[in-house]
C-alpha positions as CSV (number, residue, x, y, z in Angstrom):
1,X,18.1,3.4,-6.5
2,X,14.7,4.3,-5.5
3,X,13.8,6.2,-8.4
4,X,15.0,2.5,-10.3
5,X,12.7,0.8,-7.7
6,X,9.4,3.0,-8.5
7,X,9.9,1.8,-12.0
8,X,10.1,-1.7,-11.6
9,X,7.5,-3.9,-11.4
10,X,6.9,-5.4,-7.8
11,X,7.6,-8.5,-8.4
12,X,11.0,-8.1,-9.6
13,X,11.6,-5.7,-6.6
14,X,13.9,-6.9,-3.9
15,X,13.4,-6.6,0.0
16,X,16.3,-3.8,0.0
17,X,13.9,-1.6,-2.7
18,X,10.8,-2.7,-1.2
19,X,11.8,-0.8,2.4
20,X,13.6,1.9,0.4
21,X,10.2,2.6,-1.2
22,X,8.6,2.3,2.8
23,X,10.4,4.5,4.6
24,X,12.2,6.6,1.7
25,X,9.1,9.4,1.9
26,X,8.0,8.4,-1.5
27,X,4.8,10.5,-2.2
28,X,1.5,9.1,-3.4
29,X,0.2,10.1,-6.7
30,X,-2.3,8.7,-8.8
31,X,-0.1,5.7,-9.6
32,X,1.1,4.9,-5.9
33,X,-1.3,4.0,-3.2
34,X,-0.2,3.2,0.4
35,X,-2.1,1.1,2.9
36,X,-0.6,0.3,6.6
37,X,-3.5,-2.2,7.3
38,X,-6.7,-3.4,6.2
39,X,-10.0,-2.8,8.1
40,X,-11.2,-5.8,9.6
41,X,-13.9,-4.3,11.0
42,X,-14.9,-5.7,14.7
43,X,-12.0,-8.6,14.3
44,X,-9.5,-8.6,17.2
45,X,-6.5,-9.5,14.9
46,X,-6.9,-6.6,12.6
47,X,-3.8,-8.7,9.9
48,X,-6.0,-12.2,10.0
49,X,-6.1,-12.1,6.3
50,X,-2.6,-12.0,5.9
51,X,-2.5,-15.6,7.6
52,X,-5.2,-16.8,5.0
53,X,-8.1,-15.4,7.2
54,X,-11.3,-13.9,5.8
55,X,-11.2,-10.5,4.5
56,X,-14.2,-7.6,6.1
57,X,-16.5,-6.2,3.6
58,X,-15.0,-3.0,4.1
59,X,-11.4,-3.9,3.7
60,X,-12.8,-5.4,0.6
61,X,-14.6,-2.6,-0.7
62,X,-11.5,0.0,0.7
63,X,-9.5,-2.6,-2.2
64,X,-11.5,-2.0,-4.6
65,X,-11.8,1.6,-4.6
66,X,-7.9,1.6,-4.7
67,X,-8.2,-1.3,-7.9
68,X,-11.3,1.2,-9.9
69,X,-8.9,4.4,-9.2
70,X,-6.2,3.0,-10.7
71,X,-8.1,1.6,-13.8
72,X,-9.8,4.5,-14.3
73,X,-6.2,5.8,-14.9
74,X,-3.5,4.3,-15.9
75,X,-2.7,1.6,-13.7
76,X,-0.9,2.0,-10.5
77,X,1.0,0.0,-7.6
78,X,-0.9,-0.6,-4.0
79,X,1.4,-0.9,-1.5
80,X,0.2,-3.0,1.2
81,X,2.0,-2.7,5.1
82,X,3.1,0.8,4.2
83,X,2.5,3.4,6.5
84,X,1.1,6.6,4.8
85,X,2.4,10.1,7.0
86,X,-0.1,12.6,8.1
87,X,0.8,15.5,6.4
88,X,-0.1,16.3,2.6
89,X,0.9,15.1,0.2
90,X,0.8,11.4,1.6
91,X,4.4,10.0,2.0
92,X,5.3,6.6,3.3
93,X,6.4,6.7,6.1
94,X,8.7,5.0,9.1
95,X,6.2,2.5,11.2
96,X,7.0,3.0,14.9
């Protein structure tokens, strides 16, 4: 099912494939991108922009790095709340 669910466009995944694909060690490549948070630089609440807060200029710029690699290619899926291991190649990986 996860090899289905990396071939799907996110939008038509379901919760069940979405954690598959988070704690499934699926490995990044140049069409899968993993992020576990976004920099909000000296904000306490480091997920305000996922309650409609403002965005920092470097979680910004970290986005569009991600965007530019993947059009520079052939497109790709950022995965957003996914926890990326330390080892390489990057995996997701289980958050604590």
């Amino acid at each position: 099912m996860l090899d289905h669910a990396l071939n799907v466009p996110l939008r038509f995944l379901s919760n069940t494939e979405i954690e598959e694909i988070a704690n499934g060690g699926v490995q990044e490549d140049g069409n899968i991108e993993f992020k576990s948070a976004l920099d909000e630089g000296s904000d306490a609440d480091r997920n305000s922009w996922a309650d409609g807060g403002r965005l920092a200029r470097s979680a910004k710029a970290d986005l569009i790095k991600a965007v530019i690699s993947f059009a520079n290619a052939y497109g790709g899926t950022l995965y957003l709340g996914v926890k990326e291991s330390d080892d390489d190649p990057k995996r997701s990986a289980v958050c604590p």
